[in-house]
Structures are given as C-alpha cells and as structure tokens.
C-alpha positions, 0 to 999 in steps of 0.5 A: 876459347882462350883463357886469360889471367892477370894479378898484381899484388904482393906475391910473385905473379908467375906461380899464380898466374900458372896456377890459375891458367891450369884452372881454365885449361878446360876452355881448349888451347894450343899455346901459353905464355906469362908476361912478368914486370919486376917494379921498373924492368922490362916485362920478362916474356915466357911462351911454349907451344902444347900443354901448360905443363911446357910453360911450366917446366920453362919457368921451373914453376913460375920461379925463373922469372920474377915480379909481383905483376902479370898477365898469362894467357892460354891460345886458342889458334884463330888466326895464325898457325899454333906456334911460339910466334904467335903465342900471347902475350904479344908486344908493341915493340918489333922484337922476336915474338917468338924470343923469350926474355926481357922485352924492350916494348912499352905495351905487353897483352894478352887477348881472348877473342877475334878482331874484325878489321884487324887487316884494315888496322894492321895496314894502317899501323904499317904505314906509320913504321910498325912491323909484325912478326906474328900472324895474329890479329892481337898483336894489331890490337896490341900496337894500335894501342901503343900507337894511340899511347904515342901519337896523342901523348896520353895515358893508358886508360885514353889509348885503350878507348881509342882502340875501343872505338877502333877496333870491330869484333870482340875481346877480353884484353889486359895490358901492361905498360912500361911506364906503369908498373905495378897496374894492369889495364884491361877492356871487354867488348863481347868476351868473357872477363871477371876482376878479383879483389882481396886484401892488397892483391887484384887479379883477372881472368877470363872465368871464375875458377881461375882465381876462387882459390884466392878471391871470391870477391869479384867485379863483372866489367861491362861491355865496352868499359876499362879498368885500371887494376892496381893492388886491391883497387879496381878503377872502371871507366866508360868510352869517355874516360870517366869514372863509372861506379860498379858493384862487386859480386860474390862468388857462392860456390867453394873453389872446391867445386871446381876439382876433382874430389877424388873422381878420375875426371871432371866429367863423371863428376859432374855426372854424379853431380847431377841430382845436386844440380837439378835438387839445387835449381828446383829448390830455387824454383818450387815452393811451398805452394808449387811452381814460383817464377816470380824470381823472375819477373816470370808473372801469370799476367805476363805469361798469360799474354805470350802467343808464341815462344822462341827459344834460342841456343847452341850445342847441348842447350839447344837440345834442351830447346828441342826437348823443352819444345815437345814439353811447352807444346803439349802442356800449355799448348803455345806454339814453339819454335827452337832456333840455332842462335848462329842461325837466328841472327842471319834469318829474317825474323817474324816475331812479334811482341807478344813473343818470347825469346828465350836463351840458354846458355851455361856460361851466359856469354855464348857469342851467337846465343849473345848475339841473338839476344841483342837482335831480339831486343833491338826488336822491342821482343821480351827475353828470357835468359837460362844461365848458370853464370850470375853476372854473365852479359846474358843475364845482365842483358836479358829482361828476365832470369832463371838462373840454374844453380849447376855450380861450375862446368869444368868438363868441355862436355857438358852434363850437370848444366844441361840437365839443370837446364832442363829442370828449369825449362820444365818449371817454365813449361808447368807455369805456362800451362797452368796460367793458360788454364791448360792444367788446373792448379791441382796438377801444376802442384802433382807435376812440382811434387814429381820434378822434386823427385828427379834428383833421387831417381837420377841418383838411381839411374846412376847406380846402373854405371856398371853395366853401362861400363861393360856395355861401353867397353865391348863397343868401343871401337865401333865405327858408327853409332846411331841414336833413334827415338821419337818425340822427347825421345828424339830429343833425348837421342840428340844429346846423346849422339852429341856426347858420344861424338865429341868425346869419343871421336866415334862417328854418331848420329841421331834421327826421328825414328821414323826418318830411317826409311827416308835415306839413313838406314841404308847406312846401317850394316852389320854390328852397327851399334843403334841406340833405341831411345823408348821412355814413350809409352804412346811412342814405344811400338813404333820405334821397336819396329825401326829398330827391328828393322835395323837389326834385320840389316845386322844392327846390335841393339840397345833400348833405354826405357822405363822399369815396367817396360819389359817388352823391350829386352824382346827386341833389343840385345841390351836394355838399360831402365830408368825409373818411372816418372811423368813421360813429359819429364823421363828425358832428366833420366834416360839421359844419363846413361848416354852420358855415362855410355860416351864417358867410358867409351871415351875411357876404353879408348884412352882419350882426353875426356875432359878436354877433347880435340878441337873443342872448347868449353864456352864458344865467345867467337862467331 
C-alpha cells in the first residue's frame, strides 16, 4: 500500500527521497509529501495530491527545499478522504496539516499501515489539549508519540516504545524530532520496512527498489523493534530499550532489475522475464540427481510424515494454491485443502500436526497470508513459506523456505512471481510423491528433466505475442469475458480472468467448465468473448461441448491448448497453442497468453498498466 522513505547523510535529502518514492510508486497512492530538516531548522514540509510528479514540480525537483535529512511518503487513503490535509508526512504540532513550509512541531512522520484503536487514542490525546486537523489515524500515532516524548521527559527511542505498546493495528513508522537533527527514528509492527547503510549515508524505505540505487546493504527490522539511524549507523532496540544486535543482508539483484530496459512497461517485461524467473527457481531446487529440498529443511522423513496439506494465500498466489491442489493430489496423493488467508484466520480450524500449512506470498509481508502463518504456529502446525523476498516477516517467521528467485515485481499484476511460484510448487509436489512411494525415482528424475525445460518452452509461447496483440486489439472493448477450463485448466482460467480484470477494467469471470449450466450461461449473449482453457487431454472433450454450447448462445470463441491438439480450431474461432509438456505442469505455458492477452487489451484501451486503479501491489493492511 503506502510507501515510505527516509535518508540522511551527506547529500541533500529532497531529490533522494523523490527519486526513491517514484521507485515505489507502483505499490498505488493517492497523495505524497517529504518532510526535510536543514541542521537546527524547522523541518520544511512539502505535500500534493495526485502523481509524484505534482510533488515534484512544488520543489522544483527536490531543489526548493534544503537538508541532508528526510523522510517522504506516498499515501494510500484508508482513513480520511485523498487530499492535501491528510497527506503524510503528518506533525505533532496543531498547525495546518495542509500548509506547506517550516513547521514549528517537535515530532515529523510518516506512516504505512493502519491503526486500530486510533479513536480510543485520539480522545485520549483530546483531553490533554491535543487538537487534529487531519482525518487520519497517523496523525493520532503522531502526537501520541509526541505526547509520550512530553509527559515522561524522555528520549525518542522510550517515546516510540510507549506508543508501541499503545498503539494496536500495524505499521511502518519514521520520525524526525526537533531536538534530534540529523537522525531519523523508525519502528515496525506487521509492515513492510528495510534500512540501508553505505559509506557515511542511511536510508529507509518500505521496499528494496527504493534505495538499490544507492545501497544494497541492508537491515530487515524485526516486529515490534526501533532503530535509531544516524549517518552510516543504525541502532536497533527492543520493547525495553535495549540495544539488540541485527545482521545486515545483501541485496543480489542490480537496481537494474527494477527498470524498464527499453520494454514500454514493466508488465511485459516481467513477462518476457518469466523463463529467467522459473530457470532461476529451478536451478535452485534441481540437481544433479533430481528434486533437492533439502535447502529447506524439506527432508523425505519429514515429508513422509505429512497426512494432509494446507496451503494458504491471496489473489494470484492462491491460484497457485488451487493449481498446485489438483498437482499434490494426483502425484503424491495427499489430501489438499487451499485457503483465502482472510478467510482462514476467521475459520475454526481442524488441523492437526502432521499438517502442513503452506504460504505464499511475493512479497513475504501479505498481512492476512502473515496473519494466517502466525494462527497456524500458534497451533504448534508445521509451515512452509513460498517467497520471493529474502528477509521478509514470512520467510523469517515460517519453519521452512523456498524461496522463488523472480527478481523484483514492479507491475501491480503480477506475472514472473507467480509462475515462479508455481515452478516451486511443482518441485514440492514431485518430492512429496516420490518420498510417498506414489512415483518411483526413476519418474521423479524424468519429471526434473521436464520442469528443466519450462523456461525454454515458455520463451516459445511468447513468440506467438503477435497474434495475441491483434487478437487483443479486436476485442478490447468488449463488455464481458469468461474464462472456462477444467481441472489444472480451471485453475489456469483463474488467473487469467484475474488478470484481465484488474487491468483492463473489463468484466471477467472464470468457472468450472461444467458449472455454466448451474446459472453462469444465461449470461452469455451474442460476441461475448469465452476463453476455453483445453491443455487436458482426458478433459478436452467435455469442455469443447460447453463451449459449443456457448456459441449456440452467440459466443465468439478462443481455445488455448497444446500443439498436436488440432481438433480444437473445429470448435473455436481463434486458437492459441502452447508446447507440449507433462498435463500436471502445461498451466506454466497456457498461462502466458492470458497474461499477455490482458496486457494488450489493457494497451488498445490506453490505460495505466503497470498501475491500475484502486489497486496496490503488496497488500500489508487486513
């Protein structure tokens, strides 16, 4: 959601933090604004609603205003309307939250995520003298601070523990005060934060293509912890004040990874970055004698002893729960079971400990997939975490880690991370059967062999781009699209009927092939445009006859399916192929032209691809 950034050091703050807020722009915001101190003055506050860009031209670039330390934040509305009041950074003082300009207030924040009792604490601040000009809840967790700061006579690090302990709900919170110049001061509770070190400089931001460019030196603050950050130095500290000792991480991938590189938008690059992605992922995962979890605490004794599986996830990553669900079952035969992580921690849970709770999650800080872990812990249950974030709460928190190595996701939709994902569900699902004597070692090795040629068939599939940029282009203004498929193919029609959606802004949606009689097919009507998912042999027939009876309804209609599978240009109007592989792992290919087909529908109806409306890129707010 929000985004938030900090530095301090030698140089001046404004065009750093301006240049690493536009790196996370992709995270959605409605609002930004930079709060600068210049030695002993006033912090200098700058806001503007809308684009970055607006932030920009009020500072003419960051040069208007100033000083080596700062914090800068982009807003994401929650509480309180998008406008200039409410925009971060927020103070403790009572002047115009919406003035920009030197403001006289001991405490200066910025704030990612959401504050619970923020109500019960603003009342409370109320009744000693505290007025609010903003209707949000950090301005509460602001002031509160500041209040703490007052009251006891104390120094920052003490204030933000009081309000640590105070305070319910989450967050990612830097502070400036008065009487510190030059040091920022930051806490975490659930919510994304990393702090960077270089040679005389610190910086903080929410995610680590904010500040690649300058650092990839790093720290992961833990839950509930503050840090002191001065010039190259960060202090960290417990709930008691102490001094706590942390180990800094080292960021692999170039700051590169987090452009464009010539490609029109981050989506289609990360498109084409799939092969990269799973090659990457599977390298990590295969050996030279087949499937290795081992990395991952993953061993044949421990996997032997598993009854049941629960995987748990949101949006996409689910998809790859409900299509790693039909893999597991058929291969190693394990009961299955795939979860909404918001819905999982609100049900009453029959698990039992020779279950396995598995997560996944990109950015490793989902709040309900986080939330979900923790229940499943608490439980005494055994996790798994499927990550592509080194460091993130999930992968520090869970029992056991594969970690997907997708590089940085900038595109809110995603595409290299989940099919990452799925690479790395699919070495699970091969090791499971094969410890539960399901498949011999003979066929675990052949099934290696084949998900080691995914990356190369999927640089395949994307050469058909062409006809699926024509194809996109004559249906672009069309009102309603469906998605059918069964089996993996359902799963597969999941994810494309996600994609077209939240980008394109076209009505989509996707079902069991076999549900369209129950109620869905007297939605369609003439030049709907239906998507046949067809990749399963065993399968295939039954869904060309629901297609067929959508186009006896006035369907157009499009099979995607495997090269060999001629029949299919019989039944549809337009047919896509992908190469032939094993049916448990086609859904690697047959996804990539529904992500390709939502990208330039997206493109023909000259909208925001990389960053669609309403939407955010990683979900840290229940």
């Amino acid at each position: 959601m929000c985004g938030i950034v900090g530095y301090t050091g030698k140089q001046e703050a404004a065009p750093i933090i301006l240049d690493s807020l536009s790196k996370l722009e992709y995270r959605g915001y409605d609002s930004a604004g930079l709060a600068v101190r210049n030695g002993t003055e006033l912090a200098e506050v700058v806001k503007a609603t809308g684009k970055l860009r607006n932030l920009a031209e009020k500072t003419d670039n960051g040069r208007s205003v100033p000083g080596d330390c700062g914090i800068g934040h982009t807003r994401w509305a929650t509480h309180g309307e998008p406008n200039q009041t409410n925009a971060h950074p927020h103070v403790s003082g009572n002047a115009k939250g919406s003035a920009s300009g030197p403001v006289e207030s001991d405490v200066v924040g910025v704030h990612n995520g959401i504050i619970e009792n923020y109500e019960e604490l603003k009342q409370k601040l109320v009744n000693h003298g505290y007025e609010f000009y903003s209707g949000t809840d950090t301005e509460v967790v602001i002031k509160l601070v500041d209040y703490y700061y007052k009251k006891y006579k104390i120094g920052p690090v003490d204030a933000v523990n009081r309000m640590m302990v105070r305070v319910r709900g989450s967050y990612a919170l830097a502070l400036m005060f008065k009487d510190y110049p030059g040091e920022i001061y930051a806490a975490r509770k659930d919510s994304p934060m990393i702090i960077g070190v270089s040679d005389g400089e610190s910086f903080l931001a929410s995610d680590a293509p904010a500040i690649l460019k300058y650092t990839r030196t790093v720290y992961y603050i833990g839950n509930m912890e503050c840090a002191r950050i001065i010039p190259g130095e960060v202090t960290f500290y417990d709930l008691n004040g102490d001094e706590i000792s942390l180990e800094t991480t080292q960021i692999t991938w170039d700051a590169e990874a987090a452009e464009k590189g010539g490609f029109e938008h981050f989506m289609i690059k990360e498109i084409h970055e799939q092969p990269k992605a799973v090659r990457d992922t599977l390298a990590s995962l295969i050996g030279e004698g087949g499937i290795d979890l081992g990395s991952a605490g993953l061993t044949a004794d421990f996997l032997d002893s598993l009854s049941s599986i629960q995987i748990v996830a949101c949006g996409s990553a689910w998809h790859v729960g409900m299509e790693a669900q039909y893999v597991i079952e058929d291969l190693a035969q394990v009961p299955v079971r795939v979860e909404l992580a918001s819905e999982f921690r609100y049900r009453k849970l029959l698990l039992t400990k020779d279950t396995l709770v598995i997560v996944i999650s990109q950015s490793g800080e989902t709040a309900d997939s986080l939330a979900a872990l923790r229940i499943a812990k608490e439980l005494g249950i055994p996790t798994l975490a499927v990550v592509n974030v080194v460091g993130s709460t999930i992968a520090r928190e869970a029992d056991h880690v594969l970690y997907t190595l997708a590089g940085p996701e900038i595109a809110v939709a995603t595409t290299k991370a989940y099919s990452a994902q799925l690479a790395a569900m699919f070495c699970f699902a091969v090791q499971l059967a094969q410890v539960k004597g399901k498949i011999s070692r003979e066929e675990g090795q052949a099934m290696a062999r084949e998900l080691l040629q995914l990356p190369d068939k999927m640089e395949r599939t994307l050469e058909d781009k062409g006809r699926i940029q024509w194809f996109a282009a004559k249906y672009a203004n069309a009102r309603d699209m469906f998605f059918i498929g069964r089996g993996v193919d359902y799963a597969v029609s999941l994810e494309g009927s996600l994609k077209m959606k939240e980008i394109s802004y076209i009505h989509s949606e996707a079902y069991a092939a076999g549900e369209l009689k129950h109620g869905t097919i007297s939605l369609v009507e003439d030049k709907t445009l239906v998507i046949g998912l067809l990749t399963q042999t065993q399968l295939m027939e039954k869904t060309i006859s629901n297609m067929t009876e959508c186009r006896a309804r006035g369907a157009y209609l499009c099979g995607i399916t495997s090269y060999g599978n001629y029949s299919v240009e019989d039944a549809a109007d337009f047919t896509i192929y992908v190469p032939k592989t094993d049916s448990h792992f086609v859904g690697s290919l047959a996804v990539i032209p529904l992500q390709l087909l939502a990208y330039y529908t997206s493109v023909a109806r000259g909208l925001d691809v990389d960053k669609p409306r309403n939407l955010a890129k990683s979900v840290t707010v229940e």
